[in-house]
N, C-alpha and C positions, 0 to 999 in steps of 0.2 A: 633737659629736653624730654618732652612725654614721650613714654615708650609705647606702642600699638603691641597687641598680643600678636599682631602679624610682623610685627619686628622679631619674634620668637621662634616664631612657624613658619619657615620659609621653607620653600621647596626648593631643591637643589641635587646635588651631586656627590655620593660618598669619595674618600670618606673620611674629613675631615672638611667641619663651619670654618674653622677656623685659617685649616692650611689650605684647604679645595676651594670649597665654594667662598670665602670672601676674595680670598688673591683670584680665583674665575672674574667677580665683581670689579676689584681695582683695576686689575687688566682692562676691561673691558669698559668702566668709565676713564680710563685712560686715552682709550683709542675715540673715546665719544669727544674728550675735552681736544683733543688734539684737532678733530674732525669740524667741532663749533670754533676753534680758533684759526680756520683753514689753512692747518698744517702739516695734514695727514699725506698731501701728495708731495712736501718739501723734504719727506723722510728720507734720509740716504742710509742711515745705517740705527741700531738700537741696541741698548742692552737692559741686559736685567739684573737687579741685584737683589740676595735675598739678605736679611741678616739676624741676629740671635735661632728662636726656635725654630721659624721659618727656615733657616739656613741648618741647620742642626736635624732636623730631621725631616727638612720638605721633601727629599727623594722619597721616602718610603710615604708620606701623609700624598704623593702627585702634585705638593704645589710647582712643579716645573711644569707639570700637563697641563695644568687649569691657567696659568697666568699666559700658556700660550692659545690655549684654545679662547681666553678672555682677547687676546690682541686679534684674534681671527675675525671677533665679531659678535663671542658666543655667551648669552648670559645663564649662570647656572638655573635658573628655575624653566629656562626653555628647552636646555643640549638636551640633546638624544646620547642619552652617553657610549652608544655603540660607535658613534661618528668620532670620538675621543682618540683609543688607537690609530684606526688610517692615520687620522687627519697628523698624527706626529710622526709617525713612520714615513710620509710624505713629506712633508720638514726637512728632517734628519737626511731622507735621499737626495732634495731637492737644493738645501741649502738653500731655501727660498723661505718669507712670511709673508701670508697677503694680507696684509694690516689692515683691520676691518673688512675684509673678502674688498678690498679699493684698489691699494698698492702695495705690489710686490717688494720687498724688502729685504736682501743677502741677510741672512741669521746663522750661524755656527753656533749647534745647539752645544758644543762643548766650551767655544772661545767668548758668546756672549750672554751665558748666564752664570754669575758669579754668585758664590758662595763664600759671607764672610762669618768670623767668627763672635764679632764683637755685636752687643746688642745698641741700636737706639736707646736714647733716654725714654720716651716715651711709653713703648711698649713691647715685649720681647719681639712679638710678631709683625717683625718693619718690613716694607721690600720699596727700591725705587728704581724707578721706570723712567731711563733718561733717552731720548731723540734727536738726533745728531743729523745736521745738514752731511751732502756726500762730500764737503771740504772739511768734514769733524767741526762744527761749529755747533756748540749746544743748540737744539732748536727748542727744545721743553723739557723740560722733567720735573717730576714730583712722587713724593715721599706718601707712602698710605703704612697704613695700620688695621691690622685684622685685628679686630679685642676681643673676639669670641662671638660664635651663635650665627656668625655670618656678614656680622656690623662690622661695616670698613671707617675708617676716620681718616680724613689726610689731614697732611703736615700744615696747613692752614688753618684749620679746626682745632689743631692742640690746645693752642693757648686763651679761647676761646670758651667764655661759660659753657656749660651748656642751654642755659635757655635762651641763648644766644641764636643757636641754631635751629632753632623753632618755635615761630610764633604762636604755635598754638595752647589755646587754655584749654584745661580740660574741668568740666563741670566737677568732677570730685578727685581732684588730684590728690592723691600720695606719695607721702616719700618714707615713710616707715610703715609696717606691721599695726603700729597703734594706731599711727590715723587713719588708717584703713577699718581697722575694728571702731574706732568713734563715727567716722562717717554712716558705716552701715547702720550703726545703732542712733545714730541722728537722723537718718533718713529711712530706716525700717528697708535695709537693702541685703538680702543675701551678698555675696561677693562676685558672685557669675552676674547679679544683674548690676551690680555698680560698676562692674568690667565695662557690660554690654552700654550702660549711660554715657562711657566714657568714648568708648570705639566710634560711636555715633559721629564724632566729634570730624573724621574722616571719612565716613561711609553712611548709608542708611542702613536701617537694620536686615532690611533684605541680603543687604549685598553683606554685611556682616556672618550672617547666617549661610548664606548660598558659599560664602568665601571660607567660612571655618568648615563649612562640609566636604568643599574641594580638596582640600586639605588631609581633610578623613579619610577620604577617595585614595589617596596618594599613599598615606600608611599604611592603607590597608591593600591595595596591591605591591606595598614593599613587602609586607608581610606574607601575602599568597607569591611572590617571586621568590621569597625566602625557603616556602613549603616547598617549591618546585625545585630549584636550580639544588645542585651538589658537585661534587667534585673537589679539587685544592684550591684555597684561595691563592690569588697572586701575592707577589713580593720576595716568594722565598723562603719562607719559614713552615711552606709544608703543611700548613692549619687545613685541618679536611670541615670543609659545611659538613651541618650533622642536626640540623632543624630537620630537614626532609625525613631521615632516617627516624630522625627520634618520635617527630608525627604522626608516621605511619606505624609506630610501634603503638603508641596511645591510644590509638583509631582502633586498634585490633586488640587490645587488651582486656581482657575479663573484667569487668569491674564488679566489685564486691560490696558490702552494706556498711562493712564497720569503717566508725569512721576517722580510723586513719589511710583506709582507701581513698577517701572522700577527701582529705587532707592535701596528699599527695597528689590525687590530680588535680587538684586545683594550681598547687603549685608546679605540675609540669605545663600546664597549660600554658599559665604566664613566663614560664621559663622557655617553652620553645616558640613564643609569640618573639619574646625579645632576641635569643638566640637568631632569627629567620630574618630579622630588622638591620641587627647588628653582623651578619655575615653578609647580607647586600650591600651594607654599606663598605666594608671590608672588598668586596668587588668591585665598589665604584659604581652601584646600580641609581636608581631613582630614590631620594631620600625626603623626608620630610627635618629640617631641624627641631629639635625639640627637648633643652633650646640649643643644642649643638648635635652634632654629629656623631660625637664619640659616645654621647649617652642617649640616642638618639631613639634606643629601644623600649626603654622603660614606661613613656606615657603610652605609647600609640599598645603596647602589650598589656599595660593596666585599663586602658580605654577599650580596647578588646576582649578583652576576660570581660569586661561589663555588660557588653553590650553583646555577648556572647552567651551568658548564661544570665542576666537580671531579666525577670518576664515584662513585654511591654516596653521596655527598652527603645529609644528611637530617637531623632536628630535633634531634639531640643537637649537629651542628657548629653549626646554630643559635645554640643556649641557650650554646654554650659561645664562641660567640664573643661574643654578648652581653656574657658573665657575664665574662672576659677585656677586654674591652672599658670593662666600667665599672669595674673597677678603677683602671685609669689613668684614668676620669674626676672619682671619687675624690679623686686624689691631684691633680689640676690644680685642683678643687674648692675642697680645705683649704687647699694651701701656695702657689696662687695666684687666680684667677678664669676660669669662663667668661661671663663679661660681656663684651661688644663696648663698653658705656660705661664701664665700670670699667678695663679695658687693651686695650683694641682689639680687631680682628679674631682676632689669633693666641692669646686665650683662649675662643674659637667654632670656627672653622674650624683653627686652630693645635691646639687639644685635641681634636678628633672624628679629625683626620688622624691622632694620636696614638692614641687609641682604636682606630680601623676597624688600623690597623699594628699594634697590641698581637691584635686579636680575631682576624686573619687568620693573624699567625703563631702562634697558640694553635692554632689548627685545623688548621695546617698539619703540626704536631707538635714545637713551638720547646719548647726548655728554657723555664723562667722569665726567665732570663739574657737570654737572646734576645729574648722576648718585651720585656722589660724596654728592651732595645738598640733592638726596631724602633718602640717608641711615641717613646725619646729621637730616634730620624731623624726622624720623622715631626713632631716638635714644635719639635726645631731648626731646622727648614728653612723656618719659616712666626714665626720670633719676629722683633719690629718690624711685623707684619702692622697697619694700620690699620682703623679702622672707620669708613668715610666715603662711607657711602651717600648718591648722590644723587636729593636729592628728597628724602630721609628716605626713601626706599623699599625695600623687602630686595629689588633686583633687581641692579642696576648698582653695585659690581662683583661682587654678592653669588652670585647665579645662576652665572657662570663660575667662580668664587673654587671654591664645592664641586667644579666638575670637575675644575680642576683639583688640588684635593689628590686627588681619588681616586686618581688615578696617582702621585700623592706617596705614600699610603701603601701600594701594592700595593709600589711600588722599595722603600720603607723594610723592608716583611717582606721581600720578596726578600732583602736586603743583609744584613739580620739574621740570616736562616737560613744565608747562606754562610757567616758567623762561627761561635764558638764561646762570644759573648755576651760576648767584654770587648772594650770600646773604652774612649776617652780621657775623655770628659763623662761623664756618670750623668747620668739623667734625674731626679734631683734636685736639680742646678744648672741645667740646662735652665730647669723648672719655677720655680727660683727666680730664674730671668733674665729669664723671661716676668713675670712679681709685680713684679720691679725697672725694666723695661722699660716696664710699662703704667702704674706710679707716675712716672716720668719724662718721657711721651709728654703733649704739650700735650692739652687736653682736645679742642679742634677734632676732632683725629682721633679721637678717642672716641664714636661714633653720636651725634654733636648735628648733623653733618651744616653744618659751618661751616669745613671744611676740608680739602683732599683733592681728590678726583676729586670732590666734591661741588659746588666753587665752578668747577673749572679745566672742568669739563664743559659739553660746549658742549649748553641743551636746548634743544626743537624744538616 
């Protein structure tokens, strides 16, 4: 199935693509299918089931919030996430659902959503959503799958090609790294503009352009709500915000000529960009995926730093580091996963550092080659990464995790442009050591949150 760079970039809801904003999605094309098969008013009663990761640590990621605010009516790239609390505190006192804002529907937020322990074949992150006449007679239900980044697949689609699901051809489709670098070099295309030839395929360029800026709009006031807001994040574990703090320290700091002054602010910059990204989403604020949630900070902080300090800087290096960017997201997509419960960390924060290094050195003016060379550093340098949030919560070591790749992929474009784009790996074994890697990796360290920094951390 072709993948759009707006299948990557979605706007949504911290903070978690995977446990928030997709189950937000399934929810809420649930109450759509229910509504086009006119069954939404025969609903006597409903429940929910979560199961593997989803069930393992969706209290702490709010998939219970999001799959109810999704039956409400609400899709994540619209909520107002402030509407999120009441509206469950409402619930819980009312013992009421208004399925689709339609029909009211008795819900027992403790009696009807279930938590199991056993995983789906398909994918860790399963939930189903069954609808029961008020004589308990099944009325519908159906099986979804959050596979990361925000992409829902239901249990009708499994077994199903994927080009199955979409008829569209794309003028230069790829499915590995190399066809990507032969096309270019066949058609004399940087990789931002074969992106842009392909996007076309759904949209005009306009609205490609207008659509990847809106986007930018969205980072970039996660990032100034990041500057702003402080205090403890929720969940319990006590994490104090510290972008604001750290910001206004930089803002006011001496700066000096040698240049390991010049060093280090560079890298605070990018470190309290993603710091300020990745503690909104930690809040549940406005997110942009990119291509998930939990690594959510790394592009929009390296596309920041850019467009921060490169002179002349403006919305074409934008889109085109975008459009460069989700290329390699693409390709980590098909021939591996950006799941944290599917292969751990290093296909979330492992593929964005990948990404944000592909999009920087596009802009920077990197051959394909290069380009190609600096998402392989960037994706090499983070495989075996684990997903072992404690608490189940995207903060600890999620929050640091993005700052630090930002400076992993700024060094990966750096290293890449001094080349001339051949080195020893292809980011096509990378990508398929990542797949091999995360099929290997005990499930523990897979976001179930039963192993890792998860158990050995000491809480308070």
């Amino acid at each position: 199935m072709p993948i759009s760079v707006f299948d990557l970039f979605k706007i949504g809801v911290g903070p978690s693509s995977s446990h928030t904003v997709g189950p937000m999605l399934a929810a809420y094309t649930y109450v759509t299918q229910l509504r086009d098969r006119q069954l939404l008013n025969d609903v006597g009663h409903l429940d929910v089931h979560l199961y593997g990761s989803l069930s393992a640590t969706g209290v702490g990621h709010a998939t219970d919030h999001a799959i109810i605010m999704g039956l409400l009516g609400e899709r994540p790239d619209t909520i107002d996430p402030a509407v999120i609390e009441p509206s469950i505190e409402r619930l819980k006192a009312s013992r009421s659902l208004s399925l689709g804002r339609q029909k009211e529907v008795p819900f027992d937020w403790d009696a009807d959503i279930h938590f199991h322990e056993e995983s789906l074949p398909h994918h860790p992150n399963a939930m189903r959503l069954a609808a029961y006449t008020s004589e308990g007679a099944v009325l519908y239900d159906n099986t979804y799958y959050s596979v990361g980044g925000g992409f829902v697949v239901e249990q009708s689609q499994v077994d199903k090609p994927l080009d199955d699901l979409d008829g569209v051809v794309l003028p230069y489709n790829f499915d590995t790294a190399d066809e990507l670098l032969s096309l270019c070099k066949h058609h004399g295309l940087r990789v931002s503009q074969l992106m842009l030839e392909n996007e076309k395929v759904w949209r005009s360029e306009d609205e490609i352009r207008n659509e990847l800026w809106r986007i930018w709009q969205v980072m970039c006031e996660c990032i100034d709500n990041g500057l702003t807001h402080e205090g403890i994040l929720p969940g319990g574990l006590k994490v104090k915000r510290r972008a604001k703090l750290l910001y206004q320290r930089l803002q006011t700091a001496e700066q000096n000529d040698c240049l390991i002054a010049s060093t280090f602010s560079a890298m605070e910059w990018v470190n309290i960009f993603a710091l300020a990204v990745n503690e909104e989403n930690a809040a549940g604020g406005r997110m942009v995926t990119a291509p998930t949630n939990g690594a959510a900070g790394i592009i929009p902080a390296v596309l920041h730093y850019y467009m921060k300090f490169q002179p002349n800087a403006c919305e074409k290096q934008v889109v085109d580091f975008l459009l460069a960017a989700g290329a390699i997201g693409i390709l980590c997509k098909k021939n591996a996963s950006i799941s944290g419960a599917e292969v751990g960390c290093q296909g979330e924060v492992g593929s964005a550092c990948a990404m944000a290094a592909a999009g920087l050195a596009d802009v920077m003016g990197a051959t394909p080659e290069q380009v190609e060379h600096a998402a392989e550093i960037g994706l090499e340098h983070n495989l075996g990464l684990t997903c072992d949030p404690v608490g189940g919560l995207v903060q600890v070591p999620c929050i640091e995790r993005n700052a630090i790749a930002t400076v992993k992929a700024i060094n990966a474009a750096q290293m890449a442009l001094r080349g001339d784009g051949t080195h020893f790996i292809s980011l096509d074994k990378v990508i398929r050591t990542m797949r091999d890697t995360g099929k290997d990796m005990l499930d523990k360290y897979k976001e179930t949150s039963k192993g890792g920094l998860a158990v050995n951390a000491i809480e308070c």
